[in-house]
C-alpha positions in Angstrom: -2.4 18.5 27.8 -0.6 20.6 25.3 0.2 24.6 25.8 0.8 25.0 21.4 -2.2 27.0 19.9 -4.1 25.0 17.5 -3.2 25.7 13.9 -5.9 24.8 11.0 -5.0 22.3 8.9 -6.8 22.0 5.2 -7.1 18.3 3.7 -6.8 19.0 0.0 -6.3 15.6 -1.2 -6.3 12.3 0.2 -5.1 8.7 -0.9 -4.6 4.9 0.5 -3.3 1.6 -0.3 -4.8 -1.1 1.9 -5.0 -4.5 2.4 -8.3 -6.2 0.5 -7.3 -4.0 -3.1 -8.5 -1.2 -1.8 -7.1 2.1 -3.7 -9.4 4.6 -3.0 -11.4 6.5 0.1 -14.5 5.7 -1.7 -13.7 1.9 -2.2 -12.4 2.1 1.8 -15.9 3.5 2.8 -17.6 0.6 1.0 -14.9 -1.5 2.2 -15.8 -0.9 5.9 -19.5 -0.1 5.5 -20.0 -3.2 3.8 -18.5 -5.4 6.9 -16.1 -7.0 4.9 -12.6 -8.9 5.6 -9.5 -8.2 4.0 -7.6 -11.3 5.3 -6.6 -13.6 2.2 -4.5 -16.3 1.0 -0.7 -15.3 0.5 -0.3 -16.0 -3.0 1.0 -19.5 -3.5 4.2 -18.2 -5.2 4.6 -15.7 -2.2 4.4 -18.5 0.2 6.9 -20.6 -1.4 9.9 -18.2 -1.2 8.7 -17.0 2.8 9.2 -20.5 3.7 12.3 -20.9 2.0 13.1 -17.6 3.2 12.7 -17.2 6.4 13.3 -19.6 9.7 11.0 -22.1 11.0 10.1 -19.6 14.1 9.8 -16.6 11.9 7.7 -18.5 9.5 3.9 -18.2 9.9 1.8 -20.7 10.8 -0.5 -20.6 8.1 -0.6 -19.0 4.5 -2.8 -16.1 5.5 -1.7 -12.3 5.4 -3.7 -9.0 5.4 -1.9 -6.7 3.8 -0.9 -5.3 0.4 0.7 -7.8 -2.6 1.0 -6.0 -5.5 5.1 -7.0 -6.2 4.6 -6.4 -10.1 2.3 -3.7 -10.2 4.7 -0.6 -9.9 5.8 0.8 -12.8 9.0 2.0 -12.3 9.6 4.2 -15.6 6.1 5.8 -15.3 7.5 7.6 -12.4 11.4 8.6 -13.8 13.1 5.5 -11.7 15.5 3.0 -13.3 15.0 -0.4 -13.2 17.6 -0.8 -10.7 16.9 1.8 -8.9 13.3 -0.1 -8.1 15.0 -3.2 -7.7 17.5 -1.8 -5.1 14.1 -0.3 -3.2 11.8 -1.7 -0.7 7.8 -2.8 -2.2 7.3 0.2 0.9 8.7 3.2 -1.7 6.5 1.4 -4.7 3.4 1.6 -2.8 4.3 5.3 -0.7 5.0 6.4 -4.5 1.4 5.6 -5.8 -0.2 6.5 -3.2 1.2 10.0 -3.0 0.4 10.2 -6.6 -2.9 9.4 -5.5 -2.9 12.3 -3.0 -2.1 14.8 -5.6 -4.6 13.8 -8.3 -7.2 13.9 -5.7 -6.4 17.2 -4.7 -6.5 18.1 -8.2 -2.6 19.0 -8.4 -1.6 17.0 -11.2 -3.7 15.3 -14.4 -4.1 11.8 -14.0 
């Protein structure tokens, strides 16, 4: 059990990038209320370069995933990085970017 005092917290903004396309609290909401899977296909493209990629025991046994696939969607410029800056970074800082974008628009901080 902890001895600290609470301390309020205030959510001003919130935002999310999840497997199934889903972008939004709203569109998670409807996501979970309407039951719905968000295991998929790994792009065929994708699935190509894994196996070539990776070894046989790494590999996964089938072409199914349930995360986030957006390799092309970021763009870079929008947010004042260099194309070789983005290409140096992991898809991780792409997506983290967007989706604290996300956070600030929803908490009305910035215009969209």
């Amino acid at each position: 059990m902890s001895t600290c005092a609470p301390v309020p917290v205030v959510v001003t903004g919130i935002a999310c990038r999840l497997p199934g396309g889903i972008t939004t609290p709203r569109g998670f909401w409807e996501f979970m209320m309407g039951g719905r899977d968000a295991v998929a296909p790994i792009p065929a493209q994708r699935w190509k370069e894994m196996v070539t990629l990776l070894a046989e025991e790494d590999r996964p046994s089938k072409p199914w995933h349930a995360g986030t696939i957006e390799i092309d969607a970021f763009d870079h410029a929008f947010f004042g990085i260099s194309a070789e800056e983005e290409a140096a970074s992991a898809s991780s800082v792409a997506r983290c970017t967007r989706a604290r974008r996300s956070g600030l628009v929803s908490a009305r901080t910035i215009d969209v």
